[in-house]
ZAMARGU-4260 file (C-alpha; in steps of 0.2 Angstrom, whole numbers, plus 5000, padded with zeros to 4 digits):
<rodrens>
0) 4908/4900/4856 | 4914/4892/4840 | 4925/4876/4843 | 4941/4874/4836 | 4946/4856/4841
5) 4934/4841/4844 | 4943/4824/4853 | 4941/4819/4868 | 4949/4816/4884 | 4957/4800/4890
10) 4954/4797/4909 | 4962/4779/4912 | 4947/4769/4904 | 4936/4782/4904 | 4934/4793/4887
15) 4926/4811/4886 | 4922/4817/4871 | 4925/4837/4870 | 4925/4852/4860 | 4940/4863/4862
20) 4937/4882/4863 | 4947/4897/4865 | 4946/4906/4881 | 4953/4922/4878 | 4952/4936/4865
25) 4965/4947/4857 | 4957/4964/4859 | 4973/4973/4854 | 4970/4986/4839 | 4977/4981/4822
30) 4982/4992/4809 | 4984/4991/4790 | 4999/4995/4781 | 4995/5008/4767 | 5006/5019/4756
35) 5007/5037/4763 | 5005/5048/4747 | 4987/5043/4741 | 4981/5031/4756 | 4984/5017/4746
40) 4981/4998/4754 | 4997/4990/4753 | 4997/4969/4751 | 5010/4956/4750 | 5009/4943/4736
45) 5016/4925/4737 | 5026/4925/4723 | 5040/4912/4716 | 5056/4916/4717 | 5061/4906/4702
50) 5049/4911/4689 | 5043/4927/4697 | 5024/4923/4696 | 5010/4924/4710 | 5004/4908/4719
55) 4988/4904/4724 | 4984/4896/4741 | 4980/4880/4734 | 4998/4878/4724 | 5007/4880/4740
60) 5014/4865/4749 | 5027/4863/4765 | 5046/4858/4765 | 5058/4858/4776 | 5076/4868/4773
65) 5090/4861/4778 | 5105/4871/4784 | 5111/4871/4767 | 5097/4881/4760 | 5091/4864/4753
70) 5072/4860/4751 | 5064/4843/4758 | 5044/4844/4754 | 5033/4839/4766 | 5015/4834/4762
75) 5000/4832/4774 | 5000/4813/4769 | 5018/4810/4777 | 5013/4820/4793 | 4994/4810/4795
80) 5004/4791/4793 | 5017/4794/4808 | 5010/4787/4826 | 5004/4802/4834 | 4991/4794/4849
85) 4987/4811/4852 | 4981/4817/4837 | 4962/4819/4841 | 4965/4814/4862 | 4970/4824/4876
90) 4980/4810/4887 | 4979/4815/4904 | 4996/4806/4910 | 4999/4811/4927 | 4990/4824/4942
95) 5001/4836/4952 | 4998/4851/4964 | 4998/4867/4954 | 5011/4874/4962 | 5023/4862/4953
100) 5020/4871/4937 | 5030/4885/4933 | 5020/4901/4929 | 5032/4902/4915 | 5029/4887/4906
105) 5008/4891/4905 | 5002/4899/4888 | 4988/4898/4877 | 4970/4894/4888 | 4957/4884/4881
110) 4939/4877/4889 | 4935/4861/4886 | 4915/4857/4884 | 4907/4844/4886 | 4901/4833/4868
115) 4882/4829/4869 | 4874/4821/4882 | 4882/4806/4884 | 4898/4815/4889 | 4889/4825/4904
120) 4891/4812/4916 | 4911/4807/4915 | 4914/4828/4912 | 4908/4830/4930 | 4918/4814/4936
125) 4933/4822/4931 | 4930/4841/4935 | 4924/4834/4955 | 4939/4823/4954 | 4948/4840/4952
130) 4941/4850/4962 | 4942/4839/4978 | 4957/4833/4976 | 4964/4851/4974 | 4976/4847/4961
135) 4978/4848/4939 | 4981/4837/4927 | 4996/4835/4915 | 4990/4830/4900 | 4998/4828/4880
140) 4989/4833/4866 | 4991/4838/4845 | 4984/4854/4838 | 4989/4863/4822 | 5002/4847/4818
145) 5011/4844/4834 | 5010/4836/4849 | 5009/4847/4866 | 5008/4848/4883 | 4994/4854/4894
150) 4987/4857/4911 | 4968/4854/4915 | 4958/4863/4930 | 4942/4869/4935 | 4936/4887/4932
155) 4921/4892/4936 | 4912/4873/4935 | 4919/4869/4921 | 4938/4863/4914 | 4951/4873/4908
160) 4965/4869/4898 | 4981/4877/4897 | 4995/4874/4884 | 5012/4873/4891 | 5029/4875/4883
165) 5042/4860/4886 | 5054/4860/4898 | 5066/4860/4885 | 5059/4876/4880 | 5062/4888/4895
170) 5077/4894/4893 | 5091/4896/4908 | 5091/4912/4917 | 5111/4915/4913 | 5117/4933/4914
175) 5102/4940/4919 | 5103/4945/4935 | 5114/4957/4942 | 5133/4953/4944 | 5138/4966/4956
180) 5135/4962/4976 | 5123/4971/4983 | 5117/4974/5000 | 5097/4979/5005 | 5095/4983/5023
185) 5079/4980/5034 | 5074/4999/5034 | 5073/4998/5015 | 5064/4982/5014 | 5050/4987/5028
190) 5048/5001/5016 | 5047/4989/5001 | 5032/4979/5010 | 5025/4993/5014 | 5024/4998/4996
195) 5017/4982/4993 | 5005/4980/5006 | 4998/4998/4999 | 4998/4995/4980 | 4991/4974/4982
200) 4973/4980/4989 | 4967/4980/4970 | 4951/4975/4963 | 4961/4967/4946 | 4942/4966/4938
205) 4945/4985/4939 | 4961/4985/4928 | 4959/4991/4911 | 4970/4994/4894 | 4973/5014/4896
210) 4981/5013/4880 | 4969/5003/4868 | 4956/5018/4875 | 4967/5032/4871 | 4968/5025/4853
215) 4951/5021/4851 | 4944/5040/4856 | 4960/5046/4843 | 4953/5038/4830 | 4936/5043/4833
220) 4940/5059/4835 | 4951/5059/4819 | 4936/5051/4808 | 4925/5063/4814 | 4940/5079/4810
225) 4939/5087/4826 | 4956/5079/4832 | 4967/5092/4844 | 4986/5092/4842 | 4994/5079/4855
230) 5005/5088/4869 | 5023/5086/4866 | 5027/5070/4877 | 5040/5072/4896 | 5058/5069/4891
235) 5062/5056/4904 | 5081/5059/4911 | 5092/5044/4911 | 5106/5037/4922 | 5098/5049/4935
240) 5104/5042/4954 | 5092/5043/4965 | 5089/5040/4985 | 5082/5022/4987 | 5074/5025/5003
245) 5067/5042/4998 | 5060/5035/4982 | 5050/5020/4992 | 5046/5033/5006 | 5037/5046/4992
250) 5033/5030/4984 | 5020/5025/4999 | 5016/5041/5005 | 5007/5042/4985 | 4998/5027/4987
255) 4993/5031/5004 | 4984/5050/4998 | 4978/5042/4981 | 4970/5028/4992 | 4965/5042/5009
260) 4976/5035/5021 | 4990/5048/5021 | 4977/5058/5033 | 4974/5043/5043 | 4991/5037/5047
265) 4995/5055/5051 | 4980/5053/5063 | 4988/5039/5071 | 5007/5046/5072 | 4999/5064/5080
270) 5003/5072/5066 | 4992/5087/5057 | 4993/5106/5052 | 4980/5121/5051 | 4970/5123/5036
275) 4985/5134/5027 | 4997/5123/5027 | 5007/5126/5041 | 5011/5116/5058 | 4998/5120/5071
280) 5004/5127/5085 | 5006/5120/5104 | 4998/5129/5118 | 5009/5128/5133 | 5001/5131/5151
285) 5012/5140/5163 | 5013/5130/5180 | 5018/5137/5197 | 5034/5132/5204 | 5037/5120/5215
290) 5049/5120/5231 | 5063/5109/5231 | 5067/5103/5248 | 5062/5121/5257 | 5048/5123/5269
295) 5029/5124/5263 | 5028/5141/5269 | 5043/5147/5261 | 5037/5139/5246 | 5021/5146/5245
300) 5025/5162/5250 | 5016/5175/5239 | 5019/5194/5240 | 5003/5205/5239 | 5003/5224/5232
305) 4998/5237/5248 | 4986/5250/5241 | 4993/5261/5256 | 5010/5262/5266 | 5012/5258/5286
310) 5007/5241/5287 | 5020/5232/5287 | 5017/5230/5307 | 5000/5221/5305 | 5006/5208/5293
315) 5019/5204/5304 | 5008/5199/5320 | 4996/5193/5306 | 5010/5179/5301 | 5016/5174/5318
320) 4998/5172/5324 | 4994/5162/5309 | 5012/5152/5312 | 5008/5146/5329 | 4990/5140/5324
325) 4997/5129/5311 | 5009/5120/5322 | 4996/5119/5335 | 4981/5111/5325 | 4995/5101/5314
330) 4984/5100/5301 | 4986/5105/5280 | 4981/5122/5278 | 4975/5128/5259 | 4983/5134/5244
335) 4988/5152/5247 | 4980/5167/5240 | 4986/5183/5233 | 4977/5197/5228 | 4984/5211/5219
340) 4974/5230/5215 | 4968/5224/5200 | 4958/5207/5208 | 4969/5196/5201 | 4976/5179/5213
345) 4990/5164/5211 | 4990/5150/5221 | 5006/5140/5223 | 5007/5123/5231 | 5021/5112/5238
350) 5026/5097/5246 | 5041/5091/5255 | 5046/5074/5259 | 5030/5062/5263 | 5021/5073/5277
355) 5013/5087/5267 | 5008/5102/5278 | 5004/5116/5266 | 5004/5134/5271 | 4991/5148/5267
360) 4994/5166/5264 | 4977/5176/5261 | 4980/5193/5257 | 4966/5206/5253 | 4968/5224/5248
365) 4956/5239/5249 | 4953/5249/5237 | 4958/5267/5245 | 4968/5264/5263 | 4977/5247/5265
370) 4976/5227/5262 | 4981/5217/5275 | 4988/5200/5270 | 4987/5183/5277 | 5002/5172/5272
375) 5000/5155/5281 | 5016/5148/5287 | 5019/5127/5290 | 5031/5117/5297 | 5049/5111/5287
380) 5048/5095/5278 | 5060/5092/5292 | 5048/5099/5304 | 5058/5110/5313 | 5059/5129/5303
385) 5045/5140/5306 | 5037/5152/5292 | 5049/5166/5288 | 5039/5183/5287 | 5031/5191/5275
390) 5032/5209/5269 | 5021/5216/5254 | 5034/5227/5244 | 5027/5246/5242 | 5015/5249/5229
395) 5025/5262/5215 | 5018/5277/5214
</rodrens>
């Protein structure tokens, strides 16, 4: 890279000669004024104002106009004799933590390289001084005829300079911000930091000039004639009110699906729809019904369908029998069973209080005459109500 300054830097006692080079690029596309008829290249001439005729580079000078309009000529003798200490020196004057230094002061980049051989050892000094002490220097320095202020760090092994503006040249933020009172609540700035947190996980090496692109493949498609018509740009609505919380909340649901996370964090919430589009739909399982303070034989009484009439009888001693076993053996009896003509069976079960003696009712039916059924019968939950009968209801015709 071509150096456009050669000094050096002044460390206390210590002096590093340097060359000065830019650091950055202007990659912005330029154009050239022409005139529109015939394509024409359109230049300015230096001309005189009082005798009309073009000047040459080499017949201009410098002056200084007062607010009079009048004229004081400057030449490059009068600005070489005044003391300027700085003139080929970076003065390093003091060393502070960056973050002392106001982004908005910072400009122009420059890296400073070491001068010959010589100049290797007291460049490292200076750039380890740096680096362990985790701090920049200020410096002053002249370039282009006048003296300015700069801030040296390391970058990447080596030392950067960058030009700062003044303090007297940042202007005071005055009528800037918003003079009406406003208030932000939490939910709208949990929102905000979400929006944040999504769009800050960038790569910024990623990040490129859309726009420089855009014109580069318009003109190479205009030099080579095959250029289409450009689509008639969005009219964008203005003064248009909008609902802050559902602008943030579309805003982070966008960066979560351009990033693949929507479908995660619905993941997470139990959130997530059929193939179409729509909801998915719950399955619900239908439960038997519990008893609420009754008996266990009560509660898990179940009717069975009688393939035949007249045996209404048989169930009845069936039950009793079956009622005087379970208070004898005092122990919990099965679910009960009920079978209907076409072989199907629900079981209920029930407790009461903390002594849980279940009932059973077994009922089978035969497929031409007549099903006899079995309903077990337990104590209360207060131990003292025995099993109410049971009789099958007739079987419709």
């Amino acid at each position: 890279m071509r150096s456009i300054w050669n000094g050096a830097i002044s460390f206390g006692l210590v002096s590093i000669p340097i060359k000065l080079v830019n650091a950055t690029e202007n990659r912005s596309i330029s154009f050239r004024q022409i005139h529109a008829e015939d394509g024409g290249r359109i230049r300015y001439r230096k001309v005189c104002e009082l005798d009309g005729e073009e000047v040459g580079s080499e017949e201009i000078g410098k002056a200084y106009e007062e607010t009079d309009g009048t004229m004081i000529p400057i030449t490059d003798e009068d600005l070489a004799a005044l003391p300027l200490p700085t003139a080929k020196t970076i003065e390093i004057v003091s060393f502070v933590p960056a973050s002392e230094i106001d982004p908005l002061q910072m400009g122009t980049a420059y890296y400073l390289s070491a001068n010959g051989v010589p100049a290797a050892k007291p460049y490292t000094l200076l750039r380890e001084a740096l680096k362990r002490s985790d701090r920049v220097a200020i410096a002053k320095f002249a370039l282009r005829g006048r003296e300015r202020l700069g801030m040296l760090r390391v970058v990447d092994e080596v030392i950067a300079m960058h030009g700062l503006l003044w303090p007297d040249e940042i202007r005071r933020p005055e009528g800037v911000a918003p003079d009406t009172s406003v208030s932000v609540r939490d939910a709208e700035l949990d929102l905000a930091d979400a929006l944040m947190d999504t769009l800050g996980q960038v790569d910024i090496d990623e990040l490129h000039d859309d726009y420089r692109a855009a014109v580069e493949e318009m003109i190479a498609a205009k030099a080579e004639g095959a250029l289409e018509a450009a689509p008639e740009p969005k009219r964008e609505r203005g003064g248009q009110v909008i609902d802050l919380m559902a602008a943030l909340e579309g805003s982070v649901r966008a960066a979560r699906e351009s990033r693949g996370e929507e479908r995660a964090a619905e993941e997470r919430e139990g959130v997530g729809e059929e193939p179409g589009g729509e909801p998915a739909e719950a399955s619900v399982t239908e439960l038997p019904a519990r008893g609420r303070g009754k008996s266990a034989a009560t509660a898990g009484k179940a009717g069975a369908k009688s393939a035949g009439a007249g045996s209404g009888a048989k169930k009845t001693a069936a039950a009793k029998k079956t009622a005087k076993s379970a208070r004898t053996d005092k122990s919990a009896a099965p679910a009960a069973k009920s079978a209907s003509t076409s072989g199907k069976s629900s079981a209920a079960k029930s407790s009461a209080g903390k002594s849980a003696e279940a009932g059973q009712a077994a009922a089978k039916s035969s497929a031409g005459r007549s099903s006899t059924a079995k309903p077990a019968a337990g104590k209360s939950a207060a131990g003292k109500s025995p099993a109410k009968k049971t009789v099958a209801p007739k079987r419709s015709a």
